[in-house]
Backbone as JSON, one array per atom type, in Angstrom:
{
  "sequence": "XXXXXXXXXXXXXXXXXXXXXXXXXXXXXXXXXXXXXXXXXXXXXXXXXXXXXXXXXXXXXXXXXXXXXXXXXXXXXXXXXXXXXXXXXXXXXXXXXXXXXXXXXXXXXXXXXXXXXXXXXXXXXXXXXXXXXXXXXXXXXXXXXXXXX",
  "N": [[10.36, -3.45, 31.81], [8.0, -3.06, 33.22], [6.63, -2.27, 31.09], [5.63, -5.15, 30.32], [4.79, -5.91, 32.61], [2.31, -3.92, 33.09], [0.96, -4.78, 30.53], [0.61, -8.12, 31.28], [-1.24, -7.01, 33.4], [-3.66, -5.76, 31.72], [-4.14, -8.03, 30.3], [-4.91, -10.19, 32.34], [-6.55, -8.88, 33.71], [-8.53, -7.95, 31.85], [-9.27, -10.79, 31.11], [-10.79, -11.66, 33.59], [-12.49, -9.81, 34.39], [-14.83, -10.38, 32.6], [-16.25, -11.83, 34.1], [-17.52, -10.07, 35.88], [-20.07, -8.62, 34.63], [-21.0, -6.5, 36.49], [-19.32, -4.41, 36.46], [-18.6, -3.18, 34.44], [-20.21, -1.07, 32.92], [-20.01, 2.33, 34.21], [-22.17, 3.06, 37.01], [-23.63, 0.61, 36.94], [-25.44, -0.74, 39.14], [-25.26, -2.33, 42.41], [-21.81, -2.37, 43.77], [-20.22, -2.87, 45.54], [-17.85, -4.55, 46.96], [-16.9, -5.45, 44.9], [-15.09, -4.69, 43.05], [-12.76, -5.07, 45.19], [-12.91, -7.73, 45.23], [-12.08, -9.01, 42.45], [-10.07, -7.5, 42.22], [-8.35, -9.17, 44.21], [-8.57, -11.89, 42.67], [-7.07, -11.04, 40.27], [-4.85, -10.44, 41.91], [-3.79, -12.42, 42.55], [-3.8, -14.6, 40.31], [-1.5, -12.66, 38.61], [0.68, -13.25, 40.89], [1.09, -11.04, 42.23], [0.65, -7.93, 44.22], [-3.02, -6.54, 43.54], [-3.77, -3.53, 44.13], [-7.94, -2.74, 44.65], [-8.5, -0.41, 44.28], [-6.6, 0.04, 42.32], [-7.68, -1.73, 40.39], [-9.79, -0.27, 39.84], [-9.58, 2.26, 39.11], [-8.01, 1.52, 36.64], [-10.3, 0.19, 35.06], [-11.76, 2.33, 34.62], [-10.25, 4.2, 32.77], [-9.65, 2.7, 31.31], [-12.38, 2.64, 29.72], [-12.54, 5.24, 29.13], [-10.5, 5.42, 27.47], [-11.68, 3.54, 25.1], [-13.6, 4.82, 24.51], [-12.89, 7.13, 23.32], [-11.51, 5.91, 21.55], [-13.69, 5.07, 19.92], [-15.07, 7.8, 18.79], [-13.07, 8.45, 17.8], [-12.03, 6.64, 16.08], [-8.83, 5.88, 15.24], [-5.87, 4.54, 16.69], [-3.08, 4.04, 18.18], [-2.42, 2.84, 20.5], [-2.05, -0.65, 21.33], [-2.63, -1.92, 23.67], [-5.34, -1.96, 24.73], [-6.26, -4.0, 22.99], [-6.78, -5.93, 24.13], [-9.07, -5.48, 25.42], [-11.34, -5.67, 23.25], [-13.34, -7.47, 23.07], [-15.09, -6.01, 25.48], [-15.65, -3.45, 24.31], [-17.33, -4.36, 22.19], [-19.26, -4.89, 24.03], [-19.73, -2.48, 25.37], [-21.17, -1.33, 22.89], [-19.52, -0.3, 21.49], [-18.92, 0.35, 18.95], [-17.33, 1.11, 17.09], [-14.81, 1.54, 18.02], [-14.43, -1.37, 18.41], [-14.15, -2.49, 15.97], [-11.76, -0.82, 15.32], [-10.09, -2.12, 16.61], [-10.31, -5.1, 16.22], [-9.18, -4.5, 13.58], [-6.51, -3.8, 14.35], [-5.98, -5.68, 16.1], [-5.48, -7.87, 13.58], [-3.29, -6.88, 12.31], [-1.4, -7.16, 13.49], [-1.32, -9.65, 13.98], [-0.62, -10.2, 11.14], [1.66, -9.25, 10.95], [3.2, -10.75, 12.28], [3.58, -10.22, 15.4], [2.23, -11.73, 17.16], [0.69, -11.94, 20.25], [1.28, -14.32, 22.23], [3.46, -15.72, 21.06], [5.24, -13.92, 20.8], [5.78, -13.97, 23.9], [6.9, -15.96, 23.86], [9.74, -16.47, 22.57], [10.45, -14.98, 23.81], [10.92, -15.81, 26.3], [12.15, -18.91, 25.67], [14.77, -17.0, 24.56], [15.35, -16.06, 26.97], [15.67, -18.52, 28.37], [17.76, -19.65, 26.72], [20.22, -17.76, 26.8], [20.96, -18.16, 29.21], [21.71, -20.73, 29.86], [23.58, -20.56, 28.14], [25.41, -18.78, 29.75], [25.63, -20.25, 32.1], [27.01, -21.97, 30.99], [29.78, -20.6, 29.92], [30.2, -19.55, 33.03], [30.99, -22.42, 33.82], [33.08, -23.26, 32.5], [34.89, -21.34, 32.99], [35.35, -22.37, 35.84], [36.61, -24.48, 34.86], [38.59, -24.37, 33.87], [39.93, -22.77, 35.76], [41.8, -20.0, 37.21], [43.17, -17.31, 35.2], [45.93, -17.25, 33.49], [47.24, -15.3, 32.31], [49.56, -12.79, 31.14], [51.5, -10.72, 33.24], [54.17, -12.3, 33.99]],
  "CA": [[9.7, -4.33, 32.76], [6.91, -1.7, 33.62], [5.49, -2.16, 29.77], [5.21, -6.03, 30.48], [3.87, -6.08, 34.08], [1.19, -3.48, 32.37], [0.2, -5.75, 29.69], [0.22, -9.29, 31.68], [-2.17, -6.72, 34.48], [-4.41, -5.89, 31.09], [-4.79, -9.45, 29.57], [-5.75, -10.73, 33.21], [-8.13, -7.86, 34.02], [-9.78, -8.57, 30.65], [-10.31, -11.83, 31.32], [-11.27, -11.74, 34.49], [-13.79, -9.26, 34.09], [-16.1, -11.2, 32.35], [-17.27, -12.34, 35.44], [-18.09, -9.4, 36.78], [-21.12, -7.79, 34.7], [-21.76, -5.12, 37.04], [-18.22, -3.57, 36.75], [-18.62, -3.15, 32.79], [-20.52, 0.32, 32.96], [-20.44, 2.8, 35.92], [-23.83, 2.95, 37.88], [-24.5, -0.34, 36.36], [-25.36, -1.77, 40.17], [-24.2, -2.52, 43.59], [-20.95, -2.78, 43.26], [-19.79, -2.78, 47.41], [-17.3, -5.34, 47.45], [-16.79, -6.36, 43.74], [-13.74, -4.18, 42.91], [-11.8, -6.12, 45.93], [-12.93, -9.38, 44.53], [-11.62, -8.62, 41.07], [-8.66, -6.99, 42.78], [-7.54, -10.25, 44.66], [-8.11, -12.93, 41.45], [-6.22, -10.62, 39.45], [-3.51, -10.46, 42.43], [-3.28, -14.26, 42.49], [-3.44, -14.68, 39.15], [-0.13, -12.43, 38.52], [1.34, -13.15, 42.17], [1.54, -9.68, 42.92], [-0.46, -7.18, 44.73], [-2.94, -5.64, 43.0], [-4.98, -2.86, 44.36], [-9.35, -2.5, 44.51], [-8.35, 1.15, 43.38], [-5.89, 0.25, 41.19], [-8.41, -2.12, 39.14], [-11.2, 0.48, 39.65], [-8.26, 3.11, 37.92], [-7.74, 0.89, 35.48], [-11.26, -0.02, 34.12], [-12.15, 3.97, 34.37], [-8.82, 4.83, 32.11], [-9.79, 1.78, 29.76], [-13.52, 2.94, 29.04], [-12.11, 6.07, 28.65], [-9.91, 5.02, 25.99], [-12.6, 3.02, 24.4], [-14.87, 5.7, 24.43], [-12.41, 7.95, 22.57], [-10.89, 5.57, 19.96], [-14.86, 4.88, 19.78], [-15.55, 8.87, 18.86], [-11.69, 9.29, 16.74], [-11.32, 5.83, 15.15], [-7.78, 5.52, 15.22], [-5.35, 4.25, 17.99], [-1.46, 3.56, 18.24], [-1.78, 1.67, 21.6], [-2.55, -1.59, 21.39], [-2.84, -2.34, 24.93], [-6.6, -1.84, 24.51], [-7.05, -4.7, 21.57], [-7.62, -7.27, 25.23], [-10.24, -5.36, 25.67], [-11.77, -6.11, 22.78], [-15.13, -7.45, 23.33], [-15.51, -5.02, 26.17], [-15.48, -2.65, 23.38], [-18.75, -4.61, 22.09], [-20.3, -4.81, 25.27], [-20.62, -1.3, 25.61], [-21.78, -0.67, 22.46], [-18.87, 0.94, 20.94], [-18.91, -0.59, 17.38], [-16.34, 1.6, 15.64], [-13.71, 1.14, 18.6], [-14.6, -2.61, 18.46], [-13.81, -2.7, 14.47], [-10.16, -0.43, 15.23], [-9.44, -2.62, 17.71], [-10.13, -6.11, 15.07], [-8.18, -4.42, 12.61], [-5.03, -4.08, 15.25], [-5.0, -7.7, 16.09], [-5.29, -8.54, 12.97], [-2.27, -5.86, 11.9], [-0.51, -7.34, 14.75], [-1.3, -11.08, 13.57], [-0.17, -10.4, 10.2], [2.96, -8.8, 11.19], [3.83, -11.98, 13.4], [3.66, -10.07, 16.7], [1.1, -12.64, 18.11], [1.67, -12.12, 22.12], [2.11, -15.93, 22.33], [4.58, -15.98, 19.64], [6.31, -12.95, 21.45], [6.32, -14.38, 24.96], [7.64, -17.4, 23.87], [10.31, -16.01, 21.98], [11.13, -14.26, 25.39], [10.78, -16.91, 27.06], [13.24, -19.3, 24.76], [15.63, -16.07, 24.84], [16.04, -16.1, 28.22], [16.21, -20.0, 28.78], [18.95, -19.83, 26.01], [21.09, -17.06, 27.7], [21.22, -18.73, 30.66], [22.34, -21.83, 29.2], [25.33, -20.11, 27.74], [25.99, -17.95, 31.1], [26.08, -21.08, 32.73], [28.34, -22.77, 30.21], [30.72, -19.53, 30.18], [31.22, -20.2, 34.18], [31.74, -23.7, 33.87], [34.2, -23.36, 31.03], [35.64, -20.64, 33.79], [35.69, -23.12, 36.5], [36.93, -25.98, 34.35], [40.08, -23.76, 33.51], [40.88, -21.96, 36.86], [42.23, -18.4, 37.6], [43.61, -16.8, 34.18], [47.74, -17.03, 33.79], [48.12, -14.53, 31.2], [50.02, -11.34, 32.02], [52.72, -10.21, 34.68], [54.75, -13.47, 34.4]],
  "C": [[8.29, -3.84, 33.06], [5.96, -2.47, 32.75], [4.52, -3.55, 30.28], [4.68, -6.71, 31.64], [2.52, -5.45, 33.48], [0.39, -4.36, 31.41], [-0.16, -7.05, 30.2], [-1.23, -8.52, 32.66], [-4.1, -6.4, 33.59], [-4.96, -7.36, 30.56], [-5.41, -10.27, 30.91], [-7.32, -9.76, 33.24], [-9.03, -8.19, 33.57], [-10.32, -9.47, 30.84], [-10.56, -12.15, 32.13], [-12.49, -11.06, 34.75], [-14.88, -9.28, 33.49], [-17.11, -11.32, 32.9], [-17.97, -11.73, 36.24], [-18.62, -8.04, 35.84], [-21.36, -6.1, 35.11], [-20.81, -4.22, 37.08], [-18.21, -2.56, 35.29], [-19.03, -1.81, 32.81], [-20.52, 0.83, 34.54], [-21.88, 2.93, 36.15], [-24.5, 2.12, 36.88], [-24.95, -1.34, 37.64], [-24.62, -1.51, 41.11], [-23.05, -3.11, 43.23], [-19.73, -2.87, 44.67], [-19.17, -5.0, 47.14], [-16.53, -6.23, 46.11], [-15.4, -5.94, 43.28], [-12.32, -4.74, 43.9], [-11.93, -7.0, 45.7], [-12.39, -9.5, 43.22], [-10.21, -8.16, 41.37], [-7.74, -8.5, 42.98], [-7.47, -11.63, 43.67], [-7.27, -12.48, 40.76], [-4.64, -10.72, 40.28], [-3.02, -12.15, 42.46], [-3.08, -14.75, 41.25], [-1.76, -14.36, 38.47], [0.64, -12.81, 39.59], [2.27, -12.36, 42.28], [0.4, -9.12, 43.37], [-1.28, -6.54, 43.96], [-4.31, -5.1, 43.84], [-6.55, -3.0, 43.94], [-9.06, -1.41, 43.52], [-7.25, 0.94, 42.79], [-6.8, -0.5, 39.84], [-9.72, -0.99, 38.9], [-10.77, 1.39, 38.59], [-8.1, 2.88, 36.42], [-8.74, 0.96, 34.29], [-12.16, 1.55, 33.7], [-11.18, 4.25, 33.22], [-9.5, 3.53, 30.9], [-10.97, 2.09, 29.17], [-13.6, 4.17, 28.87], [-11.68, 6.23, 27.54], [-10.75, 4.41, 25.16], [-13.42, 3.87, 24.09], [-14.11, 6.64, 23.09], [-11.86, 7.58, 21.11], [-12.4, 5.08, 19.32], [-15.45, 6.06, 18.25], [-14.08, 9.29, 17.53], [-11.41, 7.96, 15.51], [-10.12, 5.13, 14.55], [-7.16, 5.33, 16.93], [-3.8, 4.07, 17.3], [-1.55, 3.05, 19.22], [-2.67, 0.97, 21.36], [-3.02, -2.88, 23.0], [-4.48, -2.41, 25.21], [-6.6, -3.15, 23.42], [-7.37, -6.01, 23.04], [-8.76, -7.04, 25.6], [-11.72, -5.15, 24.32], [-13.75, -6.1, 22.58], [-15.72, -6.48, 24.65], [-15.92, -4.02, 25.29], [-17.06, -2.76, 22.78], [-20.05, -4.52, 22.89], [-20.85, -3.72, 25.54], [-21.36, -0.41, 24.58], [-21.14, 0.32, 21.03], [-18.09, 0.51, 19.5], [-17.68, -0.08, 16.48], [-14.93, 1.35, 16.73], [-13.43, -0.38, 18.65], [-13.49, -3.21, 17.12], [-12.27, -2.23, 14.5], [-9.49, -1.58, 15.79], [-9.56, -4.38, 17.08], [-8.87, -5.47, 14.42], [-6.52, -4.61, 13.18], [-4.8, -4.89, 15.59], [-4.78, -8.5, 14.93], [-3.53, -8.2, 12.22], [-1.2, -6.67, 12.49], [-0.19, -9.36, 13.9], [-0.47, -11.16, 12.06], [1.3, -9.94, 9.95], [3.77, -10.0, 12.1], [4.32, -11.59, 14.9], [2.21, -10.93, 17.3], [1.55, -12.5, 19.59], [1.74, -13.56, 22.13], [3.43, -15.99, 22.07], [5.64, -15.14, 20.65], [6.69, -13.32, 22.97], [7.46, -15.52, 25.17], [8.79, -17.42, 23.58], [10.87, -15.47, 23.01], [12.02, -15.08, 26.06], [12.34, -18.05, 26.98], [14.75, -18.49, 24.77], [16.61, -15.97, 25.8], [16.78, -17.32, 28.87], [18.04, -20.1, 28.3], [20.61, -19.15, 26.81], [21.75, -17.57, 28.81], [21.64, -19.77, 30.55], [23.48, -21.63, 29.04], [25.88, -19.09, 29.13], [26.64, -19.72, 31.64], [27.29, -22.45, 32.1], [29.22, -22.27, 30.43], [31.05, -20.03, 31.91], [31.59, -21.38, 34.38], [33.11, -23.61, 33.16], [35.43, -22.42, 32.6], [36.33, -21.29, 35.04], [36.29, -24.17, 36.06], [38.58, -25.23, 34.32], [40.82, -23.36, 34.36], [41.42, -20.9, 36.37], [43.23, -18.61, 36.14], [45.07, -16.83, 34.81], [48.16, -16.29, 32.81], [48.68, -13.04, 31.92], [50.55, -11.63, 32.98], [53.21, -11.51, 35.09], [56.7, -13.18, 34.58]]
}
C-alpha cells in the first residue's frame, strides 16, 4: 500500500510542479508560501494530507536522485522516470536519457502505469463481484446441514 500511495504522491507532485518554477532549483527565489501551496493541491488532489515539509522532503530527495543517476547513469528505481522532464529542466541530460530509456523499458515490457492501474483496478472490481456472489449463494442456501446429524 505504502509503494502505491508513494507513487500516486510522485506522479501528482510531478505534475503539479510545473507550476511552480521557483521550487525547481534551491535559491531559485522567494519561495515564502509556495511549498504550502503545492502542499495543499497535491493534498486535494490525492484526498489526503500532505505536508509543506513533506513536499519540500520530497523535491530535495528527488534532485538528489537526479543529480546522482545524472553523475552514475544507471538506476533500478523507477519512481524517478515522473520526473522526467524535471530531469531536463535542470540540465541533467544523461539522467534525462536513463530515465527515457526506463519508460521506454517499462513500455516495452507492458508495465505502462495505466495499463497496471487498470488491471488493479478490474482485479479488484472482479473480486468483489465474486465475494459478493459467494455470500449470496451463502444466503440463498442458509446455515450448512452437513455434519453431527
Amino acid at each position: 500500500m505504502s509503494t502505491r500511495c508513494d507513487e500516486e504522491l510522485h506522479e501528482a507532485l510531478s505534475r503539479l510542479l510545473r507550476d511552480y518554477p521557483i521550487l525547481w532549483r534551491p535559491h531559485g527565489g522567494p519561495i515564502v508560501g509556495q511549498y504550502k501551496e503545492l502542499a495543499e493541491k497535491v493534498s486535494k488532489e490525492l484526498q489526503r494530507q500532505v505536508t509543506a515539509e513533506k513536499v519540500k522532503n520530497t523535491l530535495r530527495k528527488t534532485r538528489y536522485r537526479l543529480q546522482r543517476l545524472d553523475r552514475q547513469g544507471t538506476s533500478n528505481r523507477t519512481k524517478s522516470c515522473a520526473y522526467r522532464w524535471y530531469a531536463q529542466e535542470l540540465g541533467y541530460v544523461r539522467a534525462a536519457e536513463v530515465l527515457s530509456t526506463l519508460i521506454e523499458t517499462e513500455k516495452f515490457r507492458g508495465f505502462e502505469k495505466e495499463d497496471t492501474l487498470k488491471a488493479r483496478k478490474d482485479f479488484a472490481e472482479k473480486m468483489g463481484e465474486e465475494m459478493q456472489a459467494v455470500r449470496n449463494q451463502e444466503d440463498n442456501d442458509g446455515p450448512s446441514t452437513s455434519a453431527g446429524a
